[in-house]
C-alpha positions, 0 to 999 in steps of 0.5 A: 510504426506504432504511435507510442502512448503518453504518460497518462494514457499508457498508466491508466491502462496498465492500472485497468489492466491489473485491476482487470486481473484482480477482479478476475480471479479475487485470489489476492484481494481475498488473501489479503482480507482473510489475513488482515482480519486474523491479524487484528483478531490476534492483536484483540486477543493478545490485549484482552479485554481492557476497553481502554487499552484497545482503544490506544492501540487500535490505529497500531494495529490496524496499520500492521494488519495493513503493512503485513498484508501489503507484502502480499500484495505487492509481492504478487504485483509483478509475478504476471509480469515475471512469468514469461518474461512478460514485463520485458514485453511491456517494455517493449511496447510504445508505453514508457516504463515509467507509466508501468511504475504509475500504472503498478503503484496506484493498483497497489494503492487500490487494492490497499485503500479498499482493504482499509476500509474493508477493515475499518468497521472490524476495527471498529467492533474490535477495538470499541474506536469511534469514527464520527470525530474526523472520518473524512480525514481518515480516510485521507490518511488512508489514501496517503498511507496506501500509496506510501507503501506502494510507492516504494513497494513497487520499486522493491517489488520489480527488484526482487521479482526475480530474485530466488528469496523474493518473499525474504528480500522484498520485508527486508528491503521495505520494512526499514524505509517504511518506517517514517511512514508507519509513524506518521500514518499511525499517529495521523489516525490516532488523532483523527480517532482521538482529541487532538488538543495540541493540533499535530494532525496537520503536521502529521498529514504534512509528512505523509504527503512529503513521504508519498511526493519522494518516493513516488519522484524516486521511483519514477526516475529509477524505474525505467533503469529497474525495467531494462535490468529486469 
């Protein structure tokens, strides 16, 4: 009998396995960057050249370019899975389900966080936003808001991974729950880009980290339900 993986290993390996693929084929990493970059360009477009007003809405933009790439991104993150009944396989295996829900949400961070730092320099020109007030905690907010989305992402993601409409059902399931998110990710990195007389950062960061611990506890205890269905 095959000795079953722990939690820890069995997540990494499912996390290797996903970048492994990415990196194979780059076919989703460069949708992902491709569409990021015309929605930014659209949104410069639409506010015209008023330096002032680009600058305000810079950290809007940049986490809707983020958002509308993420639906990409984590509505391919289970169709390997979904062909050929690939993911009953996994769960099959001697791994837990919920190391495949570990291993998925922090592929999909990955491949999120790395686009947002791919898009902070075009931010940067686009937007005329400087990064020297607080970029360590940018990033932080970044990292935060990449496993935001994907913790509940993937939880939608494996339910509609079957489901005809998926592409339709998947933005109406996770759209509404991300909204909490949106607003504290957006107003972090306003204040990381901008002075923060009245130190709400801390605040903000605090929320992100307490939407991050829920999600991730919800689909940890769920997935393994999601995975038997599916």
């Amino acid at each position: 009998m095959t000795p079953r993986l722990s939690l820890v290993a069995a997540a990494w390996l499912v996390f290797r396995k996903d970048l492994q693929i990415e990196w194979r084929t780059r076919a989703r990493l460069t949708a992902l960057l491709f569409f990021s970059l015309a929605t930014l360009l659209l949104f410069s477009f639409a506010m015209g050249p008023d330096i002032t007003t680009l600058r305000a809405h810079a950290p809007g933009y940049l986490w809707l370019g983020l958002l509308f790439a993420s639906i990409l991104s984590l509505g391919e993150s289970f169709r390997v899975e979904s062909e050929n009944q690939a993911l009953t396989g996994l769960v099959l295996t001697p791994v837990e389900a919920r190391a495949i829900f570990l291993g998925k949400v922090f592929g999909n961070a990955a491949l999120l966080f790395l686009l947002s730092l791919v898009l902070l320099p075009v931010t940067v020109a686009l937007y005329d936003v400087e990064l020297g007030r607080a970029p360590h905690l940018l990033v932080l907010v970044l990292l935060l808001g990449a496993i935001g989305i994907s913790a509940p992402g993937t939880v939608y993601s494996a339910i509609s991974a079957n489901a005809r409409a998926r592409d339709v059902m998947l933005p109406l399931l996770l759209f509404p729950v991300l909204v909490p998110l949106l607003l504290a990710a957006v107003s972090a990195t306003k204040f990381t880009l901008q002075p923060d007389p009245q130190e709400q950062l801390a605040s903000w960061l605090k929320l992100l980290t307490a939407f991050d611990l829920i999600y991730l506890s919800v689909g940890f205890l769920l997935f393994p339900r999601i995975a038997e269905e599916d």
